[in-house]
C-alpha positions as CSV (number, residue, x, y, z in Angstrom):
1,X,40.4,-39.2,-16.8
2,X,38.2,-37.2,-14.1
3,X,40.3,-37.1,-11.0
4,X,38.9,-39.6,-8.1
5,X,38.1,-38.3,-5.0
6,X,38.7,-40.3,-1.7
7,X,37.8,-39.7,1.7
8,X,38.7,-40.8,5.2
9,X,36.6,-40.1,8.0
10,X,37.9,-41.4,11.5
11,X,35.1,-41.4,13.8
12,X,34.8,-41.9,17.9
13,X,31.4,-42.3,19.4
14,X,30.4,-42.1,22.6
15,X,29.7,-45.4,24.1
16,X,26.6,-44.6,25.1
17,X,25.1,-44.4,21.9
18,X,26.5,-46.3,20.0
19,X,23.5,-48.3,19.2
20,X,21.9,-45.6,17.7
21,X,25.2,-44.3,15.8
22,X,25.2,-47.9,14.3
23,X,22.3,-48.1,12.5
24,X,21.9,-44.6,11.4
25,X,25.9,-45.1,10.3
26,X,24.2,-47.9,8.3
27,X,21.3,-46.4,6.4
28,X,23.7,-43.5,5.7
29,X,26.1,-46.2,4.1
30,X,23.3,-47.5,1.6
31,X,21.8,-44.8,0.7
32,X,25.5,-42.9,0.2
33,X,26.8,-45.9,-1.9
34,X,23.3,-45.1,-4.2
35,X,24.4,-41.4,-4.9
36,X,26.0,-41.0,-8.4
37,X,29.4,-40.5,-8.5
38,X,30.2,-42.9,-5.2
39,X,32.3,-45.5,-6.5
40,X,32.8,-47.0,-2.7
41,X,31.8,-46.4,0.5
42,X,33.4,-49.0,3.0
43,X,32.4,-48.8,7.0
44,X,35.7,-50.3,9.4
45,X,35.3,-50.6,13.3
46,X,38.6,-50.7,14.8
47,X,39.6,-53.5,16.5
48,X,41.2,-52.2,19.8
49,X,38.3,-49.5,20.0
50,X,35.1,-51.0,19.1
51,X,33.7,-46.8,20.0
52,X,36.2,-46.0,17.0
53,X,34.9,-45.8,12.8
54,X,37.1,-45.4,10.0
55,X,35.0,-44.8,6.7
56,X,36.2,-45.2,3.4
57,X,34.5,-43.1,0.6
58,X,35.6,-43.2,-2.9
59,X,34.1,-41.0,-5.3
60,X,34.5,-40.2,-9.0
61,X,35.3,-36.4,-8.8
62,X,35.5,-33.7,-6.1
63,X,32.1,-32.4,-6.7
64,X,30.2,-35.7,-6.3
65,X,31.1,-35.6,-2.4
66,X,31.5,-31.6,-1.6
67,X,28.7,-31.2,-4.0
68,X,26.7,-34.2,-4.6
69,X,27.1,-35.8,-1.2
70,X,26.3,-33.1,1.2
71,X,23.7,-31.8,-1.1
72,X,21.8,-35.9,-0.8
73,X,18.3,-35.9,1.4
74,X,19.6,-38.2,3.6
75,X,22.7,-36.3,4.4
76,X,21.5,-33.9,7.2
77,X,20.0,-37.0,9.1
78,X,23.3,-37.9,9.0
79,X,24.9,-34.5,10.3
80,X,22.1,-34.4,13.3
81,X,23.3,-38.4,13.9
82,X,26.7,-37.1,14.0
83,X,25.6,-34.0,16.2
84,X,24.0,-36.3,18.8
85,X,26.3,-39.7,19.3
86,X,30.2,-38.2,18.2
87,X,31.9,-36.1,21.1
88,X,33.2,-32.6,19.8
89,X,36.8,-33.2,18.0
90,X,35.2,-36.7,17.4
91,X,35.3,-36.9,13.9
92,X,38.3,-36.0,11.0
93,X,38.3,-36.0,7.4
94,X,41.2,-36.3,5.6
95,X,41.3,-36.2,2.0
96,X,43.2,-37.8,-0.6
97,X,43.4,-38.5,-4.3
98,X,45.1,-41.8,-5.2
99,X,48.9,-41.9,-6.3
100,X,47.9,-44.3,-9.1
101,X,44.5,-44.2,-10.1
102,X,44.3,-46.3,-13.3
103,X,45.2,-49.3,-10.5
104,X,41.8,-48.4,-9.0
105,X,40.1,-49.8,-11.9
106,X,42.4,-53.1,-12.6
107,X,40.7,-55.3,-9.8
108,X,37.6,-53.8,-9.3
């Protein structure tokens, strides 16, 4: 079994824009959940911080974010988003694999 890939993006945005962050946050999350390898790509707003994201992103193998991902046209529209509506030290990624990934598959 190819090792599957997770991600977990925390992200504040200024208040200000967030707007703009929200709808480029969703055309980023449609055309991400089209890439191959992306088995899941869920968007969260916190609920004490409605400035606050937490994104989701499940993916079949390393390479289909580092690679695949990052590599997608609509990727840098995302980065520029990012550049423009998230305050320096804004954003963290913290990656995972899952302790038992066959139970990713049982209720899918």
């Amino acid at each position: 079994m190819t090792e599957v890939f997770a991600v977990l993006v925390t992200i504040d945005v200024r208040p200000e824009t967030i707007d703009e962050f929200t709808a480029g946050l969703q055309a980023n999350a449609v055309a991400t959940r089209g890439e191959p390898g992306c088995l899941r790509f869920d968007v969260l707003r916190t609920r004490d911080d409605p400035n606050r994201f937490v994104l989701y992103e499940l993916y079949s193998d390393e390479d289909a974010f580092f690679v695949g991902h990052r590599q997608a046209a609509h990727y840098p529209a995302w980065v520029q988003l990012c550049e423009r509506c998230v305050p320096p030290g804004g954003r963290s990624n913290t990656y995972a694999v899952p302790a038992y990934p066959d139970g990713l598959t049982e209720h899918a």
